[in-house]
C-alpha positions as MATLAB code, in Angstrom:
seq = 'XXXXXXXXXXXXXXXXXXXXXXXXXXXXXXXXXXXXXXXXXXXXXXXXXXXXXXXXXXXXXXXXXXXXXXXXXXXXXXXXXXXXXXXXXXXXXXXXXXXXXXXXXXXXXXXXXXXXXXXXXXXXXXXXXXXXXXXXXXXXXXXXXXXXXXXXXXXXXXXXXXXXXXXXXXXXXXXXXXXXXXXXXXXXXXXXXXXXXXXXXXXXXXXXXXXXXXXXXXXXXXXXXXXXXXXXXXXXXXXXXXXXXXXXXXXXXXXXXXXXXXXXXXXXXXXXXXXXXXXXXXXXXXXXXXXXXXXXXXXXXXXXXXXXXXXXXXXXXXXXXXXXXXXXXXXXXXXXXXXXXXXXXXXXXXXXXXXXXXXXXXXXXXXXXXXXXXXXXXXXXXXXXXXXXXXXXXXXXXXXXXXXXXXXXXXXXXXXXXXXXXXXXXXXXXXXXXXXXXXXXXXXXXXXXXXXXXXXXXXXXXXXXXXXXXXX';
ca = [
       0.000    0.000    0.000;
       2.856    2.298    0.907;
       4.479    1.761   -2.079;
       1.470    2.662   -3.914;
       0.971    6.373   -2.170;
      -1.839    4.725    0.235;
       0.208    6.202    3.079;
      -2.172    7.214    5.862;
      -2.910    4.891    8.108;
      -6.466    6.229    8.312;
      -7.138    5.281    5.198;
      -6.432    2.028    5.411;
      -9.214    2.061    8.038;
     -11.773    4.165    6.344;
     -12.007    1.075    3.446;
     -11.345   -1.603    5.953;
      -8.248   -3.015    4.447;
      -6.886   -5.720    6.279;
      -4.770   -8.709    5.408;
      -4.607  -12.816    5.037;
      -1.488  -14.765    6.455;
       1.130  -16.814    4.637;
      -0.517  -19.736    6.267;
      -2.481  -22.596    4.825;
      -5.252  -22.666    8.118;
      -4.643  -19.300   10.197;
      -8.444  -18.179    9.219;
      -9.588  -21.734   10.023;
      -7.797  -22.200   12.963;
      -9.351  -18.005   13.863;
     -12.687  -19.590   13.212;
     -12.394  -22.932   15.052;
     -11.416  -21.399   18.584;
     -14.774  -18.598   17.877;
     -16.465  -21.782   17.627;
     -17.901  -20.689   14.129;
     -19.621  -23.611   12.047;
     -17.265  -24.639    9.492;
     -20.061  -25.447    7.301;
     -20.856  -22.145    6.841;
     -17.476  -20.647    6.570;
     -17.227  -23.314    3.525;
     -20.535  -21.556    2.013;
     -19.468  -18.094    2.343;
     -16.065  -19.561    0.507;
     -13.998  -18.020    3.425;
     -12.425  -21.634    3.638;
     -12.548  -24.713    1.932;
     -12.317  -28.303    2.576;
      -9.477  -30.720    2.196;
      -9.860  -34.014    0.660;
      -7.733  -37.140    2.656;
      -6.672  -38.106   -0.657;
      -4.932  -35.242   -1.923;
      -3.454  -34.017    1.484;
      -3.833  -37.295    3.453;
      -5.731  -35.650    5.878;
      -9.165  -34.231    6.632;
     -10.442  -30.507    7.917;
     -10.092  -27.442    5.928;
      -7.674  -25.049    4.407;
      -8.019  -21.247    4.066;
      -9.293  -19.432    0.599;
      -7.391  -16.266    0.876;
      -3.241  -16.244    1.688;
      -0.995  -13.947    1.412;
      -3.168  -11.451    0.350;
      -4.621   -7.831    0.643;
      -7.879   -8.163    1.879;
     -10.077   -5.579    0.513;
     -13.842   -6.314    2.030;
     -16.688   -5.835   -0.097;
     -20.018   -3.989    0.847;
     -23.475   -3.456    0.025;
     -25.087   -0.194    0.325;
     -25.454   -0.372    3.589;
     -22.128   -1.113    4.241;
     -22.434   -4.234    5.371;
     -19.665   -6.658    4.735;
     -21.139   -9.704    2.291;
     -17.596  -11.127    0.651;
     -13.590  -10.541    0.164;
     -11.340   -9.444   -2.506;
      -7.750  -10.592   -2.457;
      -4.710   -8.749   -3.888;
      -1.797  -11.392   -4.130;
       1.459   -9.623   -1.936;
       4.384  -10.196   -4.271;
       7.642  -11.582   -2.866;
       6.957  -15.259   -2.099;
       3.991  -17.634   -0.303;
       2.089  -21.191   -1.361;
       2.574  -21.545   -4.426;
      -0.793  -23.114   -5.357;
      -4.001  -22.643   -7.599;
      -5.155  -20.023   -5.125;
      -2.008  -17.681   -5.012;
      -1.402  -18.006   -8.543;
      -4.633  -15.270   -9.315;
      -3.828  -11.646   -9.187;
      -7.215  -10.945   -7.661;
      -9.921  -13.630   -6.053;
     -12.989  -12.620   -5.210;
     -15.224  -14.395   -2.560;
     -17.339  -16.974   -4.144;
     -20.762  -16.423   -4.907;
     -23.024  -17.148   -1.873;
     -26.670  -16.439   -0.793;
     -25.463  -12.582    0.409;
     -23.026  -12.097   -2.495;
     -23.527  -12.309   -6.234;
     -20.557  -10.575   -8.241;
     -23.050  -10.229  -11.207;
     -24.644   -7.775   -9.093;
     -22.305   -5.939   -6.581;
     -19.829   -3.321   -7.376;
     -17.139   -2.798   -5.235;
     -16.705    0.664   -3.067;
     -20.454    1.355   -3.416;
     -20.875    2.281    0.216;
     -18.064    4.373    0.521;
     -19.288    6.078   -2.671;
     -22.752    6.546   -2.392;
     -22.819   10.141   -0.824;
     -21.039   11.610   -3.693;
     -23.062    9.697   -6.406;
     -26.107   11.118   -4.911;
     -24.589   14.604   -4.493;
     -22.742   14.844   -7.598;
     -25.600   12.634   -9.508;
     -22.768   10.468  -11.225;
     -20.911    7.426  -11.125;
     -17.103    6.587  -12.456;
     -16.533    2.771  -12.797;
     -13.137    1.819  -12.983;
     -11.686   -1.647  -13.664;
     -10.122   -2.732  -10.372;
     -10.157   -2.464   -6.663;
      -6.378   -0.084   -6.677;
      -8.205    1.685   -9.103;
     -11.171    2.416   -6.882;
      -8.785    3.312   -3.970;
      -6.679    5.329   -6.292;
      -9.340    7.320   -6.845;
     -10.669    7.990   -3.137;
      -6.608    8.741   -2.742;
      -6.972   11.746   -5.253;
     -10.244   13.252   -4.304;
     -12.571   11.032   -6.792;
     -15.209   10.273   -4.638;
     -18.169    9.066   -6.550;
     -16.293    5.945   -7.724;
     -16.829    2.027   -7.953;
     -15.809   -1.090   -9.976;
     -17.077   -4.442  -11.158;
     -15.558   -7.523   -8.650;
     -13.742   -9.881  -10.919;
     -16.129  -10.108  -13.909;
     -17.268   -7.739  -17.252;
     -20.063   -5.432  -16.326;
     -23.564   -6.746  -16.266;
     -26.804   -5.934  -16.428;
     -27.342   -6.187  -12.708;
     -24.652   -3.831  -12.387;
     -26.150   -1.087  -14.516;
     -29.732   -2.044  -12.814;
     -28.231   -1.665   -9.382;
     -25.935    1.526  -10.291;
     -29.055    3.456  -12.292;
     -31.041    2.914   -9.213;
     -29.014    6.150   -8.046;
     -27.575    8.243  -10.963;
     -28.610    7.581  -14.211;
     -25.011    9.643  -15.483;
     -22.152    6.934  -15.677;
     -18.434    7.751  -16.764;
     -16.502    4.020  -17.916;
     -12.599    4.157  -17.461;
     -10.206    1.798  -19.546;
      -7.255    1.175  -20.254;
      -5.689    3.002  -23.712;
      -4.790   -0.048  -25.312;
      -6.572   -2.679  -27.237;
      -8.030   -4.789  -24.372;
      -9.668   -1.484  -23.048;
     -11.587   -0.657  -26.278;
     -12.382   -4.226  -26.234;
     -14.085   -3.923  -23.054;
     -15.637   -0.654  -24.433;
     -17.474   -2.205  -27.491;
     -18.138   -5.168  -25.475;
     -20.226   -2.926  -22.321;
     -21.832   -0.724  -25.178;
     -25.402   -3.117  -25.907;
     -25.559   -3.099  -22.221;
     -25.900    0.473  -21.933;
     -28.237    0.701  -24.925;
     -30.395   -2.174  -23.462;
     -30.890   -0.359  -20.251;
     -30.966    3.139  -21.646;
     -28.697    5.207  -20.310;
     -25.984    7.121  -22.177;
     -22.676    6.716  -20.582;
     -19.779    8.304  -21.634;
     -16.423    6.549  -21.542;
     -12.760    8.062  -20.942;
      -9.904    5.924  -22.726;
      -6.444    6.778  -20.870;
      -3.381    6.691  -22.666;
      -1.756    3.160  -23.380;
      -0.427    1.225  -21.055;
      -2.091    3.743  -18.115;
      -4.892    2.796  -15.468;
      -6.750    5.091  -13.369;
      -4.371    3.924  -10.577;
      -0.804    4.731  -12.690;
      -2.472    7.906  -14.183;
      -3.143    9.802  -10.738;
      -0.348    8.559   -9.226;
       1.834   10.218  -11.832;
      -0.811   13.840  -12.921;
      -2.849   13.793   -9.733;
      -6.221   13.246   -9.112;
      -7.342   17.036  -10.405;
      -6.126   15.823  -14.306;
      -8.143   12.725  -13.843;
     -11.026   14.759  -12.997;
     -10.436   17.000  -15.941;
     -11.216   14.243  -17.995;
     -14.565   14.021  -17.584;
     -16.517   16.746  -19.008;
     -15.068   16.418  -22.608;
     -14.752   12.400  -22.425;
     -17.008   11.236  -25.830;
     -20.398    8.875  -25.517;
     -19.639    5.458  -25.240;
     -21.069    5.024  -28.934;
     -18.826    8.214  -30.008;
     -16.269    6.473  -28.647;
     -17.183    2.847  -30.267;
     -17.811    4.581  -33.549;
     -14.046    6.207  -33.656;
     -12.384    3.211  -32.692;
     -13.898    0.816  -34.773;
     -13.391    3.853  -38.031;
     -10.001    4.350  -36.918;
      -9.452    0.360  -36.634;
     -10.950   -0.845  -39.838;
      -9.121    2.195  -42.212;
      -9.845    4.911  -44.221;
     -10.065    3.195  -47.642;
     -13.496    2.086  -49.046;
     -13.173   -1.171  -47.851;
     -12.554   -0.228  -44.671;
     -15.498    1.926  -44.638;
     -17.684   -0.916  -45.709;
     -16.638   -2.605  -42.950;
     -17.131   -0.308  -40.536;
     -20.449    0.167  -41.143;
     -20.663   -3.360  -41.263;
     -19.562   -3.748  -37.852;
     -21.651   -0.584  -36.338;
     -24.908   -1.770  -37.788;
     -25.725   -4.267  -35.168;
     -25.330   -1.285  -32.317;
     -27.436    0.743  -34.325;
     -30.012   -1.601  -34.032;
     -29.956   -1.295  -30.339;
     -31.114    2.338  -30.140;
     -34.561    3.228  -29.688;
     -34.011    6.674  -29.768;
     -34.410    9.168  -32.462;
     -31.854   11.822  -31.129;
     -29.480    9.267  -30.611;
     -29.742    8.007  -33.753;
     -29.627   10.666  -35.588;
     -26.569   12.260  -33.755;
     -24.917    9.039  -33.867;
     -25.719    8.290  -37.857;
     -24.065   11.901  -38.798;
     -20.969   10.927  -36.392;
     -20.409    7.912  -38.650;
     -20.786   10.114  -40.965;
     -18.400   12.665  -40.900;
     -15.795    9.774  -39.636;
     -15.993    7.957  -42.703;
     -15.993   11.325  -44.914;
     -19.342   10.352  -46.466;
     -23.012   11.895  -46.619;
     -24.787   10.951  -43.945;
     -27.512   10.149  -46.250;
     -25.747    7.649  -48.012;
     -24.565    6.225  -44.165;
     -28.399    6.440  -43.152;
     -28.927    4.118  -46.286;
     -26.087    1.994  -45.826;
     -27.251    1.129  -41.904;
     -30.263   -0.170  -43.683;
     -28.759   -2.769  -45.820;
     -29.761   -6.461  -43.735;
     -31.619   -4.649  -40.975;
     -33.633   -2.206  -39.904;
     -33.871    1.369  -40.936;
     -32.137    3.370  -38.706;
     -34.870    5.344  -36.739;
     -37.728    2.793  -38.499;
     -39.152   -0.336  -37.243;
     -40.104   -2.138  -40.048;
     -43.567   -3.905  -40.233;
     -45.153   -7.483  -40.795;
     -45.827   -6.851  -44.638;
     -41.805   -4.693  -45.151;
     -40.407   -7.625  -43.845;
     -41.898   -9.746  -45.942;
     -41.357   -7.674  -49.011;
     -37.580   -7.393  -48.238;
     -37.666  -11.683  -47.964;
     -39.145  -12.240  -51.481;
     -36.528   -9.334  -52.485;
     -33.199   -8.945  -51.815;
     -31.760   -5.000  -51.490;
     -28.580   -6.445  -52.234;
     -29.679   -8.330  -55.318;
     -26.624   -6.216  -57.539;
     -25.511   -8.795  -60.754;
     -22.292   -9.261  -61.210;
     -21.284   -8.057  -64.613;
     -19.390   -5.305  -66.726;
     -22.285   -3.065  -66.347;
     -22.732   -2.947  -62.572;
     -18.942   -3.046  -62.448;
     -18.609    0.090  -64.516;
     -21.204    1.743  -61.983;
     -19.558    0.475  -58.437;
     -16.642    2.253  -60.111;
     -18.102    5.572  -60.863;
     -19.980    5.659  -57.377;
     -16.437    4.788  -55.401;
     -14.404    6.843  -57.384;
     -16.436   10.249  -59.191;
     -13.087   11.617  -60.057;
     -13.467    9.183  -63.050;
     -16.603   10.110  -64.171;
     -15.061   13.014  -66.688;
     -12.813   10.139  -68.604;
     -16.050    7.423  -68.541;
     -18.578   10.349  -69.754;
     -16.521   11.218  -72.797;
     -16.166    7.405  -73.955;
     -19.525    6.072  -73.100;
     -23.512    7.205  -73.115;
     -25.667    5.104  -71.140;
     -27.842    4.315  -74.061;
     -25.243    1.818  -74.619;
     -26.017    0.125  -71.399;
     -27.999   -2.757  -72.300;
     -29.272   -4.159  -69.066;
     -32.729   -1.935  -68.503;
     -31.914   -1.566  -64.594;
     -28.104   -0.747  -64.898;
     -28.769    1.736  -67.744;
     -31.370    3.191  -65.237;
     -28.853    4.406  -63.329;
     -25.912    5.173  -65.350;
     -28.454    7.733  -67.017;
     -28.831    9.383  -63.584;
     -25.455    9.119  -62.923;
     -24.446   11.681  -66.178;
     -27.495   13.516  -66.142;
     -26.089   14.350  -62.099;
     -22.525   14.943  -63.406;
     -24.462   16.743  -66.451;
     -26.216   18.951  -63.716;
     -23.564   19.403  -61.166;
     -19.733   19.056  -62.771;
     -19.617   16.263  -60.302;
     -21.168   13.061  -59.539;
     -22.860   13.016  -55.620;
     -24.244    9.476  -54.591;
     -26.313   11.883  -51.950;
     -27.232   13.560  -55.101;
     -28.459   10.558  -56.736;
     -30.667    8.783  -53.428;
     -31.916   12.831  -52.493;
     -32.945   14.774  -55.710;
     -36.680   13.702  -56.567;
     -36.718   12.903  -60.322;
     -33.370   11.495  -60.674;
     -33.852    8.188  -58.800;
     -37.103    7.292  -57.676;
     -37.355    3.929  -57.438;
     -36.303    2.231  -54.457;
     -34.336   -0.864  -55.646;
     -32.554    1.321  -57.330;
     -31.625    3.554  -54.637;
     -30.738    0.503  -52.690;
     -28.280   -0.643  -55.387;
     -26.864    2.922  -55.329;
     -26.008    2.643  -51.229;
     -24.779   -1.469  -51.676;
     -22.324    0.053  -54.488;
     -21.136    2.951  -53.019;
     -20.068    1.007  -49.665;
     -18.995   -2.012  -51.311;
     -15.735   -3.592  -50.258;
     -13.939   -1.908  -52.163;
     -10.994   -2.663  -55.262;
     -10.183    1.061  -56.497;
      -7.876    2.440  -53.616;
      -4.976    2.429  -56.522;
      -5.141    6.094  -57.935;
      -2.401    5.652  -60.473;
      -4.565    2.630  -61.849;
      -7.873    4.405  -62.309;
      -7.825    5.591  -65.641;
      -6.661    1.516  -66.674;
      -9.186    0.708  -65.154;
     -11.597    3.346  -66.366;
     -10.604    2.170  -69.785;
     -10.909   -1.470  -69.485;
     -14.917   -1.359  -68.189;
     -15.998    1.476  -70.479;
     -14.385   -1.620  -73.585;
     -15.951   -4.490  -71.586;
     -19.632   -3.008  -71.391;
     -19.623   -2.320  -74.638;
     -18.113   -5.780  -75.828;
     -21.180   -7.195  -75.812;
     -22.555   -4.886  -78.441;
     -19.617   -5.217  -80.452;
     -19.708   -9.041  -80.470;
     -23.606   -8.634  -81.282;
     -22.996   -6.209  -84.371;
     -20.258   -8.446  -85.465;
     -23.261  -11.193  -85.810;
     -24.912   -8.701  -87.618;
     -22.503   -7.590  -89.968;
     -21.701  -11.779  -91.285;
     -25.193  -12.336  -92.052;
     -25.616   -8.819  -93.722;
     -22.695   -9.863  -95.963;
     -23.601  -13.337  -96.281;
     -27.059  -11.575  -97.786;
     -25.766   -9.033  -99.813;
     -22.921  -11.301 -101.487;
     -26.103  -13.769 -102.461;
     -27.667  -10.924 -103.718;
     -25.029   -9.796 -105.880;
     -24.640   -6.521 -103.888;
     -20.942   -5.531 -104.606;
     -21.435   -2.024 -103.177;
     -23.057   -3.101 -100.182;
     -20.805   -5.795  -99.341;
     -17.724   -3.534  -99.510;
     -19.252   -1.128  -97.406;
     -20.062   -3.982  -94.752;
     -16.897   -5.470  -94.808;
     -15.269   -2.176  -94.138;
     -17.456   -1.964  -91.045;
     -16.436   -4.910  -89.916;
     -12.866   -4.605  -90.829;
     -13.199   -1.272  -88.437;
     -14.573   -2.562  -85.748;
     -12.292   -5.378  -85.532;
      -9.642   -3.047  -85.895;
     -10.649   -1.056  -82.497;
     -11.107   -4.483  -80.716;
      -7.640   -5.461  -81.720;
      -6.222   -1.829  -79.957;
      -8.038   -2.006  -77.354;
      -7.681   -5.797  -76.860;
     -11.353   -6.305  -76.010;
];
């Protein structure tokens, strides 16, 4: 304790910190001569029993050794279980020791799923300053009584639950989550988040820097910089929402998967606010229109702010959103939607009349008469402007493209690859007018048409000719 600034001996006492013995019965032998039924020491997991064949002798051995005892509290301060802090620097070497932390087995007082450690101590200041922090550890806790964070609790041994969010909202409904900085912590973060959402409250969540704990952090800025953390810490969802952007990358793929990976959260809310303030977060983290984001959080689930009903549902069964063919057409559009740089090089080689699948050329015809409109092609444009795109498939097929996983990140490769889909949808027409052009000649040669056939040979002599440069 001393070594970790928990100097005053009155503080030890104010949190009734105590200690277990390097011994293997000093608690049992403690109990025995109080005359306290063993059986229920056994039940509250104080001690346990030894087995003749393991030890080759009967009685019972004590739970906690060589420890830190730190006991645990309702709300009414009453004591219903122990947490243990192995002492480094030798003891038993056994299953017990080996743990960090142990935690009093759950009994008929005690249930870790629903207890939070320094709750009593802590419950004046929650009710004063109508808010909680909930750190990850018992040092933590004390840490933060140490440096004048008083409204302050943690979870005993296990993630947070709902019974801890029931029990905790019973008294503020404001909750601050401290993690670690480093890849465990924002693991933790994302995990706690449906939890939140499920029992409606909107906690915010301060990430300290790596390799920091609440416990490190005041010990080295004090417990006034910890405390300045709080007013500008981000939403727990914020928070989930910039990790996962900044974890999945800033390339299209990346944002598909983002949103990929945020949908199911987005699900959770019931609120409008939320989801709208949330949705535009995404948003602007992903460098898209939140439109288009809105649309994407759609795609294999709800509408963001909409429940869908009995006879949507169905509808979206018989037909898939995401029913997008695979071919040189819809490849051509995924391109232009992902990358509307290219849409001056495409416009100049192509017209959509010589799309040939009705539904693609649907909206390659919006897609120039935007650029047409605008200089530039806007896939908010495109879902937002009535008359261009009305029809909802379509404006489905717009959002799957646009956040598709993405294959264009190359810059230096775009105009290649510009080139290459502009030839391959119109291949199809070339190979058809090729048909067209042999039976014409076939005709006119039976005719005796020497004009005509040297005219349709030249055609087809030309058109070869451009398949043969552009090798398509």
């Amino acid at each position: 304790l001393i070594s970790r600034g928990f100097t005053e001996k009155s503080f030890w006492t104010q949190h009734f910190l105590g200690s277990a013995e390097d011994q293997w019965d000093g608690l049992t032998r403690f109990l025995q001569e109080r005359k306290v039924p063993m059986e229920l020491a056994v039940e509250l997991g104080l001690i346990r029993p030894r087995t003749a064949a393991r030890s080759g002798t009967e009685g019972h051995y004590d739970f906690f050794r060589r420890r830190l005892i730190l006991p645990i509290r309702n709300q009414r301060g009453e004591v219903i279980g122990f947490g243990g802090r192995a002492i480094p620097g030798g003891g038993a070497s056994d299953e017990a020791t080996a743990a960090k932390y142990l935690n009093s087995a759950d009994s008929v007082i005690y249930q870790k799923g629903r207890t939070v450690y320094g709750l009593s101590a802590a419950l004046p200041a929650i009710r004063s300053e109508d808010r909680v922090v909930i750190v990850e550890g018992f040092l933590d806790v004390l840490a933060c009584y140490q440096g004048g964070v008083a409204p302050v609790v943690a979870p005993l041994g296990t993630a947070l639950t709902p019974g801890h969010l029931q029990l905790l909202k019973r008294f503020t409904r404001n909750m601050w989550l401290v993690f670690d900085g480093d890849a465990a912590g924002r693991m933790a973060a994302r995990r706690s988040l449906p939890l939140f959402l499920a029992e409606g409250i909107v906690a915010r969540v301060v990430m300290l820097p790596h390799s920091e704990d609440p416990d490190s952090f005041i010990r080295a800025h004090g417990g006034a910089a910890f405390l300045e953390l709080l007013p500008t810490a981000p939403t727990l969802f914020e928070s989930v929402i910039d990790t996962t952007v900044a974890e999945c990358g800033a390339d299209t793929a990346g944002k598909a998967r983002a949103v990929d990976q945020l949908r199911p959260l987005f699900n959770h809310l019931t609120d409008h606010v939320e989801e709208a303030m949330y949705c535009r977060r995404l948003a602007q983290r992903i460098a898209l229109e939140e439109s288009v984001v809105r649309r994407a959080l759609k795609q294999r689930g709800r509408a963001v702010g909409i429940r869908p009903t009995a006879e949507e549902s169905a509808a979206r069964s018989e037909r898939p959103m995401l029913d997008v063919p695979r071919t040189a057409e819809w490849s051509l559009i995924e391109f232009l939607l992902q990358v509307p740089s290219a849409m001056a090089l495409v416009s100049n080689q192509l017209h959509p009349e010589e799309f040939t699948h009705q539904d693609a050329r649907a909206i390659a015809e919006a897609c120039w008469c935007c650029y047409e409109a605008d200089g530039d092609l806007s896939v908010a444009a495109l879902i937002e402007s009535p008359g261009i795109v009305d029809d909802k498939t379509a404006i489905d097929r717009i959002t799957a493209l646009a956040l598709a996983e993405g294959k264009y990140e190359d810059q230096e490769a775009w105009p290649r690859v510009a080139e290459e889909l502009v030839a391959a949808v119109r291949r199809p027409r070339k190979v058809g007018r090729l048909r067209e052009l042999n039976a014409a000649i076939a005709s006119a040669e039976q005719g005796g048409q020497a004009e005509a056939v040297r005219h349709l040979i030249l055609e087809k002599q030309q058109l070869l000719l451009t398949q043969s440069q552009t090798g398509k």
